[in-house]
C-alpha positions, -999 to +999 in steps of 0.1 A: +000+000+000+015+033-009+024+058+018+005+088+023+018+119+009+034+144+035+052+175+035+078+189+059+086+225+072+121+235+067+147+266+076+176+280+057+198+307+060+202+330+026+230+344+015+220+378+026+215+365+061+177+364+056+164+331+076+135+318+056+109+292+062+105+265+031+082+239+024+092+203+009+064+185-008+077+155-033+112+166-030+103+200-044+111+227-019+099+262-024+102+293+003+070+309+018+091+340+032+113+350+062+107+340+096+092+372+107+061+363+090+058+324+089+055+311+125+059+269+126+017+267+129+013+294+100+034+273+078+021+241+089-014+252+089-008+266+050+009+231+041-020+208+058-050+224+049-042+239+011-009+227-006-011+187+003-047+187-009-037+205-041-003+182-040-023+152-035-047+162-070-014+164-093-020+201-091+001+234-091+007+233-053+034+260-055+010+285-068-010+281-037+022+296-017+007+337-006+029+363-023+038+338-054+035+363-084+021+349-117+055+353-134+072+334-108+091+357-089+095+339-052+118+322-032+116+286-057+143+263-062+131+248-095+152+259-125+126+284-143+118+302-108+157+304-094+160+334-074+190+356-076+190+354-037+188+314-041+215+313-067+239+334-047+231+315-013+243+282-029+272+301-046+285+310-010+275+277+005+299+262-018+327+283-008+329+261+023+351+238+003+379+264+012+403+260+046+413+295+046+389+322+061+405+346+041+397+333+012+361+325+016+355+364+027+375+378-005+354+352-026+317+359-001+322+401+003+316+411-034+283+391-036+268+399-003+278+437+001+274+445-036+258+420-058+227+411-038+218+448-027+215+459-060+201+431-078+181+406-053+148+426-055+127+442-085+115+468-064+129+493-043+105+480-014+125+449-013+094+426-018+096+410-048+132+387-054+142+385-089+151+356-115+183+349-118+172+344-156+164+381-157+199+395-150+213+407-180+242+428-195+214+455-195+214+453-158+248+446-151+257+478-170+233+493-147+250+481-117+290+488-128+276+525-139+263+528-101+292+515-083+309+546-101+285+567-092+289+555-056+326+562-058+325+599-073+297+606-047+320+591-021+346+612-028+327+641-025+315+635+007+355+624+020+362+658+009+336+676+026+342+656+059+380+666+052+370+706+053+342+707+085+354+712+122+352+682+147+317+694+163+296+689+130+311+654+124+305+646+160+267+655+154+247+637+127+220+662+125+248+691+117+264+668+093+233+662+073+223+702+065+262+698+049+251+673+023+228+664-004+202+639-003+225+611-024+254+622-004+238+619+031+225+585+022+259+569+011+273+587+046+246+565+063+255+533+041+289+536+042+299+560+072+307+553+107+307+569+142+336+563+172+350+539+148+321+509+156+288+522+156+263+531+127+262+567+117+224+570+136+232+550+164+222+573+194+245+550+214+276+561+194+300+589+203+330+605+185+332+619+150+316+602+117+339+591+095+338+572+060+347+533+064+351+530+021+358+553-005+340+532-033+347+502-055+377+506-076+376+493-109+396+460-102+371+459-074+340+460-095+356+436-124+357+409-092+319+413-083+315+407-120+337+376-116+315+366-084+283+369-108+296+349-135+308+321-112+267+326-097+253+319-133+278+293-142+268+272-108+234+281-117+238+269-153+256+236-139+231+228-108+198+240-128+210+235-167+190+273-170+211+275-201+220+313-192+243+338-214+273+352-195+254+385-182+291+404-174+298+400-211+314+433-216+310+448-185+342+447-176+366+483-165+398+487-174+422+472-150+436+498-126+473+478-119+486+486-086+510+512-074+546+507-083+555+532-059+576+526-027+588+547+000+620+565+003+641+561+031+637+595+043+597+590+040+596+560+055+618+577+085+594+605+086+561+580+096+583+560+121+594+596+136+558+608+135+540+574+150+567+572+173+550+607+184+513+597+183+523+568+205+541+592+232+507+614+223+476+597+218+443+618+209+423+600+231+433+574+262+415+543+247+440+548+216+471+546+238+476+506+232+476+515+192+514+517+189+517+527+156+557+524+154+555+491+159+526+487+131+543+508+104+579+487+113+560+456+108+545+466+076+571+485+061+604+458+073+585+426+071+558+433+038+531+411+054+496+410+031+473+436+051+451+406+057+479+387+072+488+419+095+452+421+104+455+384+118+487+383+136+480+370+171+503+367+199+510+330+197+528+333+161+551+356+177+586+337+187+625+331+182+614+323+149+598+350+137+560+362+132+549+326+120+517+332+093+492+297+094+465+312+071+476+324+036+460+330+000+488+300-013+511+276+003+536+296-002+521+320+020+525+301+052+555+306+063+577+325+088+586+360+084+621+370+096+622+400+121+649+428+117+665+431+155+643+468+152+610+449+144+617+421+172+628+451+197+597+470+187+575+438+194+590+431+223+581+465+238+550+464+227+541+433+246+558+442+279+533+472+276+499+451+266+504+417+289+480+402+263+469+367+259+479+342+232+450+347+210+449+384+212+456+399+179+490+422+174+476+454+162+440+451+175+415+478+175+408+499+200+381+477+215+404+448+208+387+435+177+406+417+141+416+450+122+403+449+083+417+466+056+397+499+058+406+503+093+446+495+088+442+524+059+418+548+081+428+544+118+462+531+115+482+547+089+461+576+083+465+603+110+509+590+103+508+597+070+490+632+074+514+647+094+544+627+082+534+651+049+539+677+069+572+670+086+589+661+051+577+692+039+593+711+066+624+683+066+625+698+026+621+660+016+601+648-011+563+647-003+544+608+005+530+598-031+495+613-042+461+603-051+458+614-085+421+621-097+405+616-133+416+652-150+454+642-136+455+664-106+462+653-073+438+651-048+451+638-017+483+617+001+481+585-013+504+553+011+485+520+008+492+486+028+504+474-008+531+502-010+546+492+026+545+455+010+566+469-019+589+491+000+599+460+019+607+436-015+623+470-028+644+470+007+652+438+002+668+436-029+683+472-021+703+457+009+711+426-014+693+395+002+688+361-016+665+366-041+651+332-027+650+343+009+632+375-003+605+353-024+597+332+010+597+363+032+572+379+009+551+343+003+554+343-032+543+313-055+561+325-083+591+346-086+575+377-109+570+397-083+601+391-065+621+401-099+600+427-105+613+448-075+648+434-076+654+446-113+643+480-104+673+505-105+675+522-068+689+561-065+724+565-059+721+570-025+751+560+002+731+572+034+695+561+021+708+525+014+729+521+042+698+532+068+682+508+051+705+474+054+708+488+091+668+487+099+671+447+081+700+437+101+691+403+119+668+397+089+679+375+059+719+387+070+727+347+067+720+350+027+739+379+022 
């Protein structure tokens, strides 16, 4: 005698961190909506009394589902009514095949900060999800043309918080009479207030400040590459049979800096962190220790993601051991200069921290990211470090340079401490093969890249430098 059939009442996390409720009915499983408004009795009420019936007459049982439009457009799992938001949750599902955390946010970031808040929903209510057969080059034109709209507007409002005094950024309600409507939102989307609370948060103190300055154009090519590697799962899981929808899409490549520090510049930051850290603005930014940050970065050349990472426990008589890297190469120990070590070694008698407590924390003792290395960190060095070459009559830190060619602000990124260091390297004349492990490098291009560069004649700049590497790599020489 055949079994009766039943249904069951399921619950999933999306990709956007929306918990939904589904329902199963003959292996098919279809989402009746978030968990806000589908208790356990609603949903099990909905499937006893109206889908099993319908279910149990060979009829369209889905259609029964409240909210199901007539095109389609729900939370379905069957190929001609895939979600965007569905696609893109069993995208980053997938990404659990990967051991290193790193990875899996670098692969995770572009779909769920970018991808699915532009193009999840057809409306701007957020009610309706769209087909992931509906996404097309139309649309991703549409969204590459406002990620630069995001950045310019971005800008903008960097360069207006740049010019006001401390007392509007430190109230929201001043700060929003100082910008336009599309200005003030992307403040409120993108901005931040003490350094870890929303813009609006009436909890928050301290000045608002921007945590991104927009999507680069190598930035925007790889949530293109995220979408494409969405449809091609899609395509592979669902055979939907979809067109490439980034088909030229894509920006040109904006190649990174080749620019490294100068001796003399580089002496400039350590000078002025060594004076923030004597000097803090406030008390709870006391523990920062920049010196010891911008040693690290600009001696050692970790990734910034490794920098952010670096906990107590890798520190030893070995080096600053890194476990988690983007290749095997990566894992590996990085030599400290006897300045580094010393730095280190200061910095710990000063913190007494635990094992696991990360190197250059926040201030509330929290994993750094990249934004916060660039804003918090470096940023308030760099600054005045412009101003004390200046009055040094060095050469300035390099510059941002803006679309008409003209400079628009001091420009020193993680990546440029990463290539002062391989330039350092090759300056004092290390092993070309120590340098490539020191740096983590799979293949040697990089590696010959900054050791065929031709360095300024320079007695006292080179010599500064082999003394800030001595106890690093000496054995090689």
């Amino acid at each position: 005698m055949p079994r009766p059939l039943s249904g069951s009442i399921l619950t999933r996390r999306l990709a956007d961190d929306t918990l939904v409720v589904d329902v199963k009915i003959r292996g098919e499983r279809r989402a009746l909506g978030p968990v806000s408004d589908w208790s356990e009795k609603r949903a099990r009420s909905l499937l006893e009394r109206r889908l099993l019936p319908a279910a149990r007459l060979r009829q369209d049982w889905a259609a029964l589902i409240p909210g199901v439009r007539p095109d389609g457009a729900g939370l379905g799992t069957l190929a001609g009514s895939l979600t965007v938001r569905e696609a893109a949750t069993e995208y980053v599902e997938s990404l659990a095949r990967y051991e290193n955390p790193n990875t899996v946010d670098a692969y995770r970031r572009p779909v769920v900060k970018h991808l699915l808040p532009s193009l999840a929903y057809v409306d701007d209510e957020r009610t309706h999800d769209r087909l992931l057969a509906d996404v097309d080059e139309t649309l991703m034109l549409k969204f590459v043309a406002a990620k630069q709209a995001e950045r310019a507007i971005l800008q903008d409002v960097a360069d207006t918080l740049a010019e006001l005094d401390r007392n509007t950024r430190a109230d929201p309600q001043l700060l929003a009479r100082e910008l336009d409507e599309e200005e003030w939102r992307m403040l409120r989307r993108y901005g931040q207030r003490g350094g870890r609370h929303t813009v609006l948060d009436p909890l928050a103190s301290g000045v608002v400040s921007l945590s991104s300055r927009g999507l680069s154009n190598n930035e925007i090519n790889r949530c293109l590459a995220r979408m494409r590697d969405v449809v091609r799962m899609a395509n592979r899981r669902h055979r939907l049979g979809m067109d490439d929808p980034t088909m030229g899409c894509a920006l040109p490549r904006q190649d990174p800096s080749r620019e490294w520090l100068h001796p003399v510049q580089l002496q400039a930051l350590l000078d002025v962190a060594e004076l923030l850290d004597a000097h803090p603005a406030r008390e709870e930014y006391a523990h920062h220790r920049r010196y010891s940050a911008v040693l690290a970065l600009a001696l050692l050349g970790p990734r910034v993601s490794e920098f952010c990472a670096a906990q107590w426990r890798h520190l030893s008589e070995q080096g600053l051991f890194i476990p988690q890297a983007k290749t095997s190469a990566g894992r590996r120990h990085l030599e400290l200069p006897a300045i580094v070590r010393a730095a280190l070694n200061d910095r710990r008698a000063r913190l007494d921290p635990r094992p696991d407590d990360f190197i250059w924390a926040t201030a509330a003792g929290t994993k750094r990211d990249r934004a916060n290395v660039r804003g918090r960190l470096l940023a308030p060095v760099v600054e005045i470090a412009a101003l004390l070459l200046e009055a040094r009559g060095h050469r300035p830190p390099p510059e941002r340079v803006g679309v008409d060619g003209s400079p628009t602000g001091i420009r020193v990124t993680p990546h440029m401490f990463r290539r002062t260091a391989m330039t350092y390297w090759a300056w004092a004349d290390r092993n070309q093969r120590w340098a490539m492990g020191q740096g983590g490098h799979k293949s040697a291009k990089m590696t010959l890249e900054a050791y065929q560069q031709i360095f300024p004649r320079d007695p006292a700049a080179r010599a500064k430098v082999v003394a800030w590497l001595r106890g690093a790599g000496d054995a090689t020489e």
